[in-house]
C-alpha positions in Angstrom: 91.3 130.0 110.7 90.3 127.8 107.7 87.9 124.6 109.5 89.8 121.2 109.3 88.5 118.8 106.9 88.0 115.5 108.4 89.6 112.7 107.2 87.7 110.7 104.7 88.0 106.8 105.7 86.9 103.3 103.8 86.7 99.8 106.1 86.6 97.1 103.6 85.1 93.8 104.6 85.9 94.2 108.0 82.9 93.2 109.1 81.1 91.9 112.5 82.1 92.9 116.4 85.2 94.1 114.9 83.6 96.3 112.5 81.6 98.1 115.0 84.6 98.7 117.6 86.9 100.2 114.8 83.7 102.3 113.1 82.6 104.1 116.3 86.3 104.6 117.6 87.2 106.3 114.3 83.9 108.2 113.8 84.6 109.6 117.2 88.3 110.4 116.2 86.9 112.7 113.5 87.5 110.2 110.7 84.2 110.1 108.1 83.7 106.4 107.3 82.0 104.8 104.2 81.7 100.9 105.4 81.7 98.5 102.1 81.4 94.8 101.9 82.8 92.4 98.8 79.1 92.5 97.6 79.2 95.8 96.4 80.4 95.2 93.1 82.4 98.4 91.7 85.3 98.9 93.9 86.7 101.6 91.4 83.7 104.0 91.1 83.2 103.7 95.0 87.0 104.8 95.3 86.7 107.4 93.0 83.6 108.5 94.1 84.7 108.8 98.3 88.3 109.6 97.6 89.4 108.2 101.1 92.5 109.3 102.6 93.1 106.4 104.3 91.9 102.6 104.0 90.9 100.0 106.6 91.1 96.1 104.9 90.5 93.0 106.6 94.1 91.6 106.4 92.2 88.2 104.5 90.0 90.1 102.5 89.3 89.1 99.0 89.0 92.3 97.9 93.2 93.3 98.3 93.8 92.3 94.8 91.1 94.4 93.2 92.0 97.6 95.6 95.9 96.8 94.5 94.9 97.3 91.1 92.2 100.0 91.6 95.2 102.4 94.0 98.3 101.9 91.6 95.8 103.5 88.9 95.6 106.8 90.5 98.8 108.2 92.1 96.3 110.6 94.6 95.1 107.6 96.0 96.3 105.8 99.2 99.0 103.6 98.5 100.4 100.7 100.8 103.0 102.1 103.4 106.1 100.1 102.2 108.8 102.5 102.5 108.1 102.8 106.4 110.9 102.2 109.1 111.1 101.9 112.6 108.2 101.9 115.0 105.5 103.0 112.7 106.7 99.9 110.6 106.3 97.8 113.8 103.0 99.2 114.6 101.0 98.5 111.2 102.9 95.2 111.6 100.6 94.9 115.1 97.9 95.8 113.3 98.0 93.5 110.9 98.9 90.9 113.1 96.8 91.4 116.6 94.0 93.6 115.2 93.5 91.7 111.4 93.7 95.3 109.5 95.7 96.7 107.1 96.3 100.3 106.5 96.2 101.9 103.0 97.7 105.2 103.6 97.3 108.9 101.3 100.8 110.6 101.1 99.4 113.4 102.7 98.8 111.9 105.9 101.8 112.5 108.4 103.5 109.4 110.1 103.0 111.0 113.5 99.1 111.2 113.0 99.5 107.1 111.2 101.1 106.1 114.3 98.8 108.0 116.8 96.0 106.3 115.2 97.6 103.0 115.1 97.6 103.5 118.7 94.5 104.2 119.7 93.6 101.1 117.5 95.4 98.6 118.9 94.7 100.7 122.3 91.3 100.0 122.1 91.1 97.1 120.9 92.5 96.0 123.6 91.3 97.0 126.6 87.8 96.1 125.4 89.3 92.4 125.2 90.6 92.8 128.6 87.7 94.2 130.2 85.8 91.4 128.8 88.3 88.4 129.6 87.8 89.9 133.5 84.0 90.3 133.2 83.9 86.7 132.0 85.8 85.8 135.2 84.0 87.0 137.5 81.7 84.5 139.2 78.0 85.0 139.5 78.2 85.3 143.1 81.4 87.5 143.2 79.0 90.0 140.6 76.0 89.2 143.5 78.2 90.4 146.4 79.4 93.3 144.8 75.8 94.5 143.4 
């Protein structure tokens, strides 16, 4: 049995708390990340260079125009899922709007495994913000008495 190839990821400028949730959920999912910020200047050459199958961007990112121009030059490279329908459509949707992420997808990736990892995304995402609204609530004296 030939060994899997992990997938090869690129977060661009998502940066900050966010950042680190999304990097250690997908490094443990098996997903080799290359984290780059808008000051790095040559977008192309990093592309090129990491070949990512799939592409995490901050949904207000500066960067979406260059990374527009820099994918439609190369048809191996990930490409916006436009032609999506149904729930994966939804989900990115979710993404975009609850998480602040949008997914540039290779054609080789299957929908099943794009919606699975939408999942655990927005999964994840989440429940950390849950478990820290109820951490916030709790009283000093309620976390005292339970100690």
């Amino acid at each position: 049995m030939k060994p899997v190839k992990p997938l090869r990821g690129l977060l661009i400028d998502v940066a900050g708390p966010r950042s680190e949730k999304l990097f250690d959920l997908l490094e443990q999912l098996g997903i080799k990340l290359v984290p780059r910020n808008t000051s790095d200047r040559d977008l192309y050459q990093l592309i090129q260079q990491v070949r990512p199958d799939i592409i995490f961007v901050d949904v207000n990112s500066s960067a979406r125009d260059t990374l527009e121009h820099v994918l439609s030059s190369d048809e191996d490279l990930p490409k916006p899922p436009i032609n999506l329908e149904g729930e994966l459509r939804t989900s990115l949707g979710r993404l975009a709007g609850e998480i602040g992420i949008s997914l540039y997808l290779s054609h080789s990736l299957s929908q099943a495994l794009v919606q699975a990892l939408i999942d655990v995304i927005i999964c994840h995402c989440h429940s950390i913000e849950t478990l820290k609204t109820e951490i916030d609530a709790i009283s000093p004296a309620e976390a005292e008495s339970t100690a």
